[in-house]
Structures are given as structure tokens and as C-alpha cells.
C-alpha positions as CSV (number, residue, x, y, z in Angstrom):
1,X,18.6,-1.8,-0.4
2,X,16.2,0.0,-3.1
3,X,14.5,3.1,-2.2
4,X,12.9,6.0,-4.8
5,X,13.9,9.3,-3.7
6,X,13.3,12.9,-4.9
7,X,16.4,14.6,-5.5
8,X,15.5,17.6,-6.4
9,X,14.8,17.9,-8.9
10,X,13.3,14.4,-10.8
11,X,13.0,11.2,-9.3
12,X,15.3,8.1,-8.9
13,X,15.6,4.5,-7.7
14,X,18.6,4.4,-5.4
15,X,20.4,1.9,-2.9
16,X,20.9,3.2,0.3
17,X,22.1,1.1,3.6
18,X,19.7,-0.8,5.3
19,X,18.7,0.8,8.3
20,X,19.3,-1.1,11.7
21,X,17.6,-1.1,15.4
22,X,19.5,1.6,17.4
23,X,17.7,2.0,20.7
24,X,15.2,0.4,22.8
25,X,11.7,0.9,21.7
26,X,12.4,0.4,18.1
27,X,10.9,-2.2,15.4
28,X,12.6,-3.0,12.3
29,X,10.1,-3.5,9.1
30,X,10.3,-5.2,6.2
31,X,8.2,-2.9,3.7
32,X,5.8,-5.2,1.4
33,X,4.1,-2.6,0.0
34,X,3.7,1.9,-0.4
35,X,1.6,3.9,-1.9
36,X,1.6,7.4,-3.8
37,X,0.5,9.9,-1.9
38,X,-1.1,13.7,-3.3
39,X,1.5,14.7,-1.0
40,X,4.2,12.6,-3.4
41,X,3.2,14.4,-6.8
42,X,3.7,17.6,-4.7
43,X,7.1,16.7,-3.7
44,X,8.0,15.2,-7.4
45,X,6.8,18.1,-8.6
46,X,9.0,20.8,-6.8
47,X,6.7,22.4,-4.5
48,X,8.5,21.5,-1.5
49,X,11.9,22.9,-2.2
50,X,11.6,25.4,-0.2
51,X,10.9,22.7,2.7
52,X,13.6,20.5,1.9
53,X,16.0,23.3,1.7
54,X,15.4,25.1,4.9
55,X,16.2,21.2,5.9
56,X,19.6,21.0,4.8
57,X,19.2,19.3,2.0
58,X,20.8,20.7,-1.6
59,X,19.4,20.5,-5.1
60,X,20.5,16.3,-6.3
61,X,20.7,15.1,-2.5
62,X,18.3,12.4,-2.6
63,X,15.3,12.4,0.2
64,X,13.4,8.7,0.1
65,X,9.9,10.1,-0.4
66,X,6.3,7.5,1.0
67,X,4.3,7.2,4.3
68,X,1.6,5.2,3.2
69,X,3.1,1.8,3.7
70,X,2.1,-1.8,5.0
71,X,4.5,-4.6,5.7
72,X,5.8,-7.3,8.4
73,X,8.3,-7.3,11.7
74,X,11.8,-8.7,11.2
75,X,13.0,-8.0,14.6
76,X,11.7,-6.0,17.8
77,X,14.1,-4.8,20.5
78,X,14.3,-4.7,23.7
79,X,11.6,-2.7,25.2
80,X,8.9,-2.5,22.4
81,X,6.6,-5.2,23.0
82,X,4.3,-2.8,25.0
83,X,1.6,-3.7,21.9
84,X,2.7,-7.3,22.1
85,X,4.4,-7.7,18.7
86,X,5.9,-10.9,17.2
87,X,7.9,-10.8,14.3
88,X,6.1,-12.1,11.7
89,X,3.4,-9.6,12.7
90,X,1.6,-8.1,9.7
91,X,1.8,-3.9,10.3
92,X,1.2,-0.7,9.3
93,X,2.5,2.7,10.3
94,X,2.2,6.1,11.3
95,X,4.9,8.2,9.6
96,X,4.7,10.6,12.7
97,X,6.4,10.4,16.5
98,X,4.7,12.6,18.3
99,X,6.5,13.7,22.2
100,X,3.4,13.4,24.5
101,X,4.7,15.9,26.4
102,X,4.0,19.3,25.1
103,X,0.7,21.2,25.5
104,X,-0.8,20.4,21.9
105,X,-0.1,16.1,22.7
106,X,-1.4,16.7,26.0
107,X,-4.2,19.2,24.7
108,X,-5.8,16.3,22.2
109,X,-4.1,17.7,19.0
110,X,-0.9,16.1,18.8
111,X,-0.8,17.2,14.6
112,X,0.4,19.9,16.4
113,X,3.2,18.2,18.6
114,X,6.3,20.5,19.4
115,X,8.8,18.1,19.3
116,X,7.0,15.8,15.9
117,X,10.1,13.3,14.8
118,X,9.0,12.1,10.9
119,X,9.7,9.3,9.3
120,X,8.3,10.3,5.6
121,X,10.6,7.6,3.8
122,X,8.4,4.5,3.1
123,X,9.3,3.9,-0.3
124,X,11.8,1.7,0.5
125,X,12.2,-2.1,1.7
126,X,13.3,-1.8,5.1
127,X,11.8,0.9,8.2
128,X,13.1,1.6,12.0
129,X,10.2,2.8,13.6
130,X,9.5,3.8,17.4
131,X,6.9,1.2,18.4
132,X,4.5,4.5,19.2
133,X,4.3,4.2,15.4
134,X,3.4,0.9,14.5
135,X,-0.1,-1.2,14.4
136,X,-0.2,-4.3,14.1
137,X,-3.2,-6.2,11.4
138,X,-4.9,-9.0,11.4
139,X,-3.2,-11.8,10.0
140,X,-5.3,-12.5,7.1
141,X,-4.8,-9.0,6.1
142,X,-4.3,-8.1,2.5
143,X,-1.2,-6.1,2.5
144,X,-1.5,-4.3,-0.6
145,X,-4.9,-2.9,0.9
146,X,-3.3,-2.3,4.0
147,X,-1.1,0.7,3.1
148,X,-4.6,2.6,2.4
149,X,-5.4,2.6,6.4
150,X,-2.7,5.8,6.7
151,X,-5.2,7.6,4.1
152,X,-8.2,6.3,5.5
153,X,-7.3,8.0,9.0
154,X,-6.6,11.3,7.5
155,X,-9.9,10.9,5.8
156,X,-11.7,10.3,9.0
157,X,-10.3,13.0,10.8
158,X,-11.7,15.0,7.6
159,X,-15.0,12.8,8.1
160,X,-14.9,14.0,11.7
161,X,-14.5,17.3,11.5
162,X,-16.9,18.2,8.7
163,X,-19.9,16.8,10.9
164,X,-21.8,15.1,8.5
165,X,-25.1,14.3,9.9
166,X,-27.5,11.4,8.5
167,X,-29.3,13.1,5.8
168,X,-26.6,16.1,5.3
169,X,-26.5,16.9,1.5
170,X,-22.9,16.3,0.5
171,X,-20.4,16.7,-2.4
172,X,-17.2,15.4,-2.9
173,X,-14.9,17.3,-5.5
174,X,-12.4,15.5,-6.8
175,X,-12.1,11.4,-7.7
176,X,-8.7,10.5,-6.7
177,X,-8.1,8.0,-4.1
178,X,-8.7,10.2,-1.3
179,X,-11.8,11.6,-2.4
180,X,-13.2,8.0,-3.2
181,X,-12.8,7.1,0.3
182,X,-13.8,10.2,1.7
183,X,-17.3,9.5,-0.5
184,X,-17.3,6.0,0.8
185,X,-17.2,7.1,4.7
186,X,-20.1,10.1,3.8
187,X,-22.1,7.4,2.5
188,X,-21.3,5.5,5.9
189,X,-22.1,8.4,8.0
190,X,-25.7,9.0,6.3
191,X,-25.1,11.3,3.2
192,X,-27.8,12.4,0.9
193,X,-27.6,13.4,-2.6
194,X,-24.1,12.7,-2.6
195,X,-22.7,13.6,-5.7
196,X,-18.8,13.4,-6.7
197,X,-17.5,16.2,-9.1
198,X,-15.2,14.4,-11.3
199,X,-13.6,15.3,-15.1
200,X,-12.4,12.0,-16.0
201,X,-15.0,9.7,-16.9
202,X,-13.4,6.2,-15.4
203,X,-13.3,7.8,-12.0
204,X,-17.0,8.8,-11.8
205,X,-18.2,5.3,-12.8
206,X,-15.9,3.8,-10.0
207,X,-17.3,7.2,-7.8
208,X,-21.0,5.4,-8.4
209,X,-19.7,1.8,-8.3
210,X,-18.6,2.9,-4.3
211,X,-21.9,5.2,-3.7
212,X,-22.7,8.0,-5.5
213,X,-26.0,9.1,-6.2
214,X,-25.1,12.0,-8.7
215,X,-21.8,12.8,-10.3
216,X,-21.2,16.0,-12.4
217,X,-18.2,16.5,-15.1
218,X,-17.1,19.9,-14.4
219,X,-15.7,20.3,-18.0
220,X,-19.1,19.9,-20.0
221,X,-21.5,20.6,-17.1
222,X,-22.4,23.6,-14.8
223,X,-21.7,23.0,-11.4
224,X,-23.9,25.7,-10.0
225,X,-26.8,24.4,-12.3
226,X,-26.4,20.9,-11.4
227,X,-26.4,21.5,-7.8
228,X,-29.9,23.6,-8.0
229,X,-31.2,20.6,-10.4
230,X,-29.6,18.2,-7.3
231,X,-30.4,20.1,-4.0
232,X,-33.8,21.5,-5.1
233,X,-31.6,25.0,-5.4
234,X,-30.6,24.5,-1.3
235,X,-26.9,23.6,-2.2
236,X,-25.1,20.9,0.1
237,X,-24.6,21.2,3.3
238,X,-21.2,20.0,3.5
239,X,-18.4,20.1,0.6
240,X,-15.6,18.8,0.7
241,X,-12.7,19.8,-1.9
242,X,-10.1,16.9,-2.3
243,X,-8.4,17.4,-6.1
244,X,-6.0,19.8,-4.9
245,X,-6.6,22.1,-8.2
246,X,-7.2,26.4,-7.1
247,X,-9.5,25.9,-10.0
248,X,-11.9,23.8,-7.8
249,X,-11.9,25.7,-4.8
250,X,-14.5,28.5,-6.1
251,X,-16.7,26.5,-7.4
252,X,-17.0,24.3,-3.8
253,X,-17.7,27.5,-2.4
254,X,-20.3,28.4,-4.9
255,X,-22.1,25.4,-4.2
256,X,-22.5,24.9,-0.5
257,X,-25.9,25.6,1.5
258,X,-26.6,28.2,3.9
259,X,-24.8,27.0,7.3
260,X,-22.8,24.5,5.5
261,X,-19.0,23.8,5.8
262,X,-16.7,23.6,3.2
263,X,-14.1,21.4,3.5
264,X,-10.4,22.0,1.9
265,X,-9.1,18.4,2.0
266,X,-6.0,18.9,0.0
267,X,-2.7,20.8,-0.3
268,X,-2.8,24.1,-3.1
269,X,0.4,25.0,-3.1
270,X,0.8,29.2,-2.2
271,X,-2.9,29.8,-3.3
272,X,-4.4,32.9,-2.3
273,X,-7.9,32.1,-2.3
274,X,-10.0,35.6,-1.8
275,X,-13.2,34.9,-0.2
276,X,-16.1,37.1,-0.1
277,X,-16.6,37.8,3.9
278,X,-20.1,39.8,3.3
279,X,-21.4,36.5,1.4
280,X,-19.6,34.2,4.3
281,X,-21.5,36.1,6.9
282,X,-24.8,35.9,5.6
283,X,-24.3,32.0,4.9
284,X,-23.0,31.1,8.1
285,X,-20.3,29.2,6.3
286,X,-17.5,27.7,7.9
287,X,-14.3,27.2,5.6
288,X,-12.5,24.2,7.3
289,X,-8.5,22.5,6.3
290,X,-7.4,19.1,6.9
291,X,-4.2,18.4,8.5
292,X,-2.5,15.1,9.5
293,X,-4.6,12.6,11.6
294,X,-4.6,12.7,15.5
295,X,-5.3,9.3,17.4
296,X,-6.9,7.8,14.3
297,X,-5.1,4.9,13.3
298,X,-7.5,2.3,15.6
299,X,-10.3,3.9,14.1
300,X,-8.9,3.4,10.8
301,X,-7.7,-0.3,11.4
302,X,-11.2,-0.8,12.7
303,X,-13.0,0.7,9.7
304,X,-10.3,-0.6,7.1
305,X,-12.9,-4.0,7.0
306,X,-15.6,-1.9,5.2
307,X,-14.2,0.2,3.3
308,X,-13.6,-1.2,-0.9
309,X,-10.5,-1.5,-1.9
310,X,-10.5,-3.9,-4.7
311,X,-10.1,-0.9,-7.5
312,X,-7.1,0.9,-5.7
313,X,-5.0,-2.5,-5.7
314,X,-5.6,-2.5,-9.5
315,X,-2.0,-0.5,-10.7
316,X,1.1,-2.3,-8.6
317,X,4.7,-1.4,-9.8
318,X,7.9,-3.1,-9.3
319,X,10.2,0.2,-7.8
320,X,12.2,-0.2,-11.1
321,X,9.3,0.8,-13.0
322,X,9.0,3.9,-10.9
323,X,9.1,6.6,-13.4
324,X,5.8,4.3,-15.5
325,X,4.1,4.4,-11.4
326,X,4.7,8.4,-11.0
327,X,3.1,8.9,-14.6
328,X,0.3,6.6,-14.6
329,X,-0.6,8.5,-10.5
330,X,0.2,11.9,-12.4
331,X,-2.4,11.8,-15.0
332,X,-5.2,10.0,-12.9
333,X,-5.2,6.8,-14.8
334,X,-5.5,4.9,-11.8
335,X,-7.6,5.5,-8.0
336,X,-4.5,4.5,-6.6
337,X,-1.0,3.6,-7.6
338,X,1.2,1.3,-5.5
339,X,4.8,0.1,-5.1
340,X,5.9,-3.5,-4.0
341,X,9.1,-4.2,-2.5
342,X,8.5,-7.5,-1.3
């Protein structure tokens, strides 16, 4: 079967053996569709090495790459109908097994889980997943959409533990896919003056088409200056960094409100970002990370209805047109970029 993998370096479409039921509590999927992930262009681009090596894995070994993926059940065995799946069933999936054992499962954090199994190869046409993993949609479910509602949990964890109030001033930096639905849950959650900080033009007319009240070009405007013109010279009370550039992590910083929180959505690499403590103490700021998404996939399957999606269904790819996919994510062209195997 077809599957894109990194192989350290560059990226290729291979065919690998298609992956069968080997234990009880196990559902076999047939993958319709997966999406890029930040993550991905990370990977693609080498910054994982490190990772993958301490792994096993060599320099040309390939390693199928995805976890954003929708798709439907072709065969269920015994033992994992404990959600009452059918095949036929429309799904989704959580790319992580977590133990439910260890002190962090049984603590309310299980990001943290000991004894985490991962299955981060969705770019590919066929999955064996625990049933722990999978979630079963609504039959009328538009599965190109659907392989959004793994981002759209680890946006509301992010949601959740920024603490947007109704009436919070709030900024969203960066216009990719996750920071559009990150600006489309702030609106939800009562956001004022929310603003997306966005270079490429395209991204902060779909950032207005979806709820923005302001957007700023951080290339030909001033950021700080905008914010005071904005805020009434308060700042925002929450901002939350999502472009993944150490270029925009100063200037989220510069711009947040006495007592605010500013949130660092996305992965920088090694980074060392130097932050003033005198100045952080006499805010009362609170720097804050994202990682992974703990218990949030029926929140996101619930919230999936009212979220829009029509402009990230907008680039689809055949896998053979892989290299044409990773470019067009790459340099922004699209709010989201998706494969289908189906």
C-alpha cells in the first residue's frame, strides 16, 4: 500500500505491507483522508533527527510521517466494540495510546503518560489502531473536514488553558491552520478586539472572513503601535503565538497586558528565548506551552459542527503529488493542505 515517509533526509511516496489486526482490541482503518501537520514541515525539514535517531532509525530508513487523519472501519476484532463500532463506521483518531495506569493517566494529564504507545503514521491508506484511539462520526460527516478534529483538540486544550474570559482582549499570531481555528474558538469563548497578526495578505482576509476584528501585517506595520492604537495602550490580555517563527515570539511578549498570559502554541525548534524576569514580575505575566491534547477528542467531535471549514478543504492532493502538497503547506499558500487516499 502507498504511504509518504520521511527518510531522512527528503521525502518519498513508498509501498509498505498493509498492516493487519494482531490482538484483541484492535480496529483496522481504511484512511480516506490526512492532513499536514506544523509538526510535518518540522519533521520534512530535519529538526527531528535527533528524535528519530535516538529511535533506531538511520539516515534513508523511511518513517510514514501524519496523525491528522479521518477515515472508515474495515474490520473490528474481537474485543473492541466497547464504543459500539460497525464497520462502515465513519472515524477519526488519536495518534496516542496512553496506559491508564501510571500516576500522570491517573493524575488527569495523560500527555504525560509513562508508558505513551504512538501511532504517528497516518499518511498512509490503511491504520491498526487500539480501539482507546478511535472515535467514531456522524454518518453524514464530511471526511475531508474530519481530519481537522485532531487539531481542533489540541487547539482547545490551548483554548482551555489560556482562560479566555468573555471580553478578554486577544491576539492570535500567526494565520496558519492552527491559528485560524484557535481565532475561531476565542471568538466562541467571548474575545474582544481580536486581532490576527499575519504577513501574508490571503490569510488575514480568510483571518476576518472567520472573525477578526483587527489584523496587523507585521512586515509593513508596527506591532507595538498597533496594539496601543487597538487596546487603547492596555495590550491584550491573552496572546497566543501559533506561527512557530523565534522571530514572533518577542513581539507576543511585547504586546500582552499587565496580568495577561502569553501563550506559545507552536514548536521553535532549540530556541533560547531570554525573557526579562524584572519586566515579568511587574506584569504578572504568565508564559504558558501547548502540548498534545488530554481527554479532548469528545469535546472536539462535539465542537467540530461549528467550527468553518470550508477554506481548509480547499488544497486536496493525490499522495503522488506529494512533493507539489509539502510545497504548497511550506510556503503558506493554503490554510490547510490535505492528502486523499481513498
Amino acid at each position: 500500500m502507498k504511504a509518504i515517509a520521511y527518510t531522512m533526509p527528503g521525502i518519498s511516496l513508498i509501498d509498505i505491507p498493509e498492516p493487519e489486526i494482531q490482538r484483541e482490541g484492535q480496529v483496522k482503518v481504511r484512511v480516506h483522508y490526512a492532513s499536514i501537520c506544523g509538526s510535518d514541515i518540522h519533521t520534512v525539514k530535519g529538526e527531528a533527527d535527533g528524535h528519530f535517531q535516538e529511535l533506531g532509525f538511520k539516515p534513508g530508513e523511511p518513517i510514514v510521517i501524519g496523525h491528522e487523519a479521518s477515515g472508515v472501519i474495515t474490520e473490528i476484532a474481537p474485543g473492541a466494540n466497547d464504543k459500539g463500532f460497525q464497520v462502515g463506521d465513519k472515524v477519526t483518531f488519536y495518534y496516542n495510546k496512553h496506559c491508564g495506569n501510571c500516576y500522570f493517566c491517573r493524575n488527569g494529564q495523560e500527555q504525560f503518560c509513562l508508558d505513551m504507545k504512538t501511532s504517528d503514521s497516518a499518511m498512509t491508506e490503511y491504520l491498526v489502531l487500539d480501539q482507546q484511539q478511535v472515535y467514531k462520526l456522524d454518518d453524514h460527516v464530511d471526511l475531508a473536514k474530519a481530519c481537522m478534529i485532531e487539531p481542533i483538540s489540541v487547539c482547545l486544550h490551548g483554548i482551555d488553558l489560556a482562560g479566555i474570559r468573555p471580553g478578554d482582549k486577544v491576539a492570535i499570531s500567526g494565520g496558519g491552520g492552527v491559528g485560524l481555528l484557535l481565532l475561531q474558538m476565542a471568538r466562541l469563548s467571548g474575545a474582544s478586539k481580536l486581532t490576527m497578526i499575519e504577513p501574508i495578505e490571503e490569510k488575514r482576509k480568510l483571518a476576518e472572513k472567520l472573525g477578526a476584528e483587527f489584523t496587523i501585517d507585521p512586515i509593513s506595520e508596527d506591532p507595538m503601535a498597533r496594539t496601543a492604537q487597538i487596546t487603547d495602550h492596555l495590550g491584550y490580555d491573552v496572546v497566543i503565538e501559533t506561527s512557530g517563527s523565534r522571530h514572533a515570539v518577542l513581539p507576543a511578549y511585547k504586546i500582552a497586558s499587565r496580568g495577561a498570559t502569553v501563550e506559545l502554541f507552536a514548536i521553535y525548534g532549540d530556541y533560547k528565548f531570554e525573557v526579562d524576569l524584572l519586566d515579568m514580575w511587574q506584569r504578572e505575566l504568565r508564559l504558558q506551552t501547548v502540548f498534545q491534547s488530554p481527554y479532548m477528542f469528545p469535546r472536539a467531535i462535539a465542537l467540530f459542527p461549528q467550527m468553518n471549514l470550508d477554506d481548509y478543504v480547499k488544497a486536496i492532493f493525490r499522495p503522488e503529488q506529494y512533493e507539489e502538497a509539502f510545497d504548497t503547506m511550506m510556503k503558506g499558500k493554503a490554510a490547510k493542505v490535505i492528502f486523499q487516499f481513498s
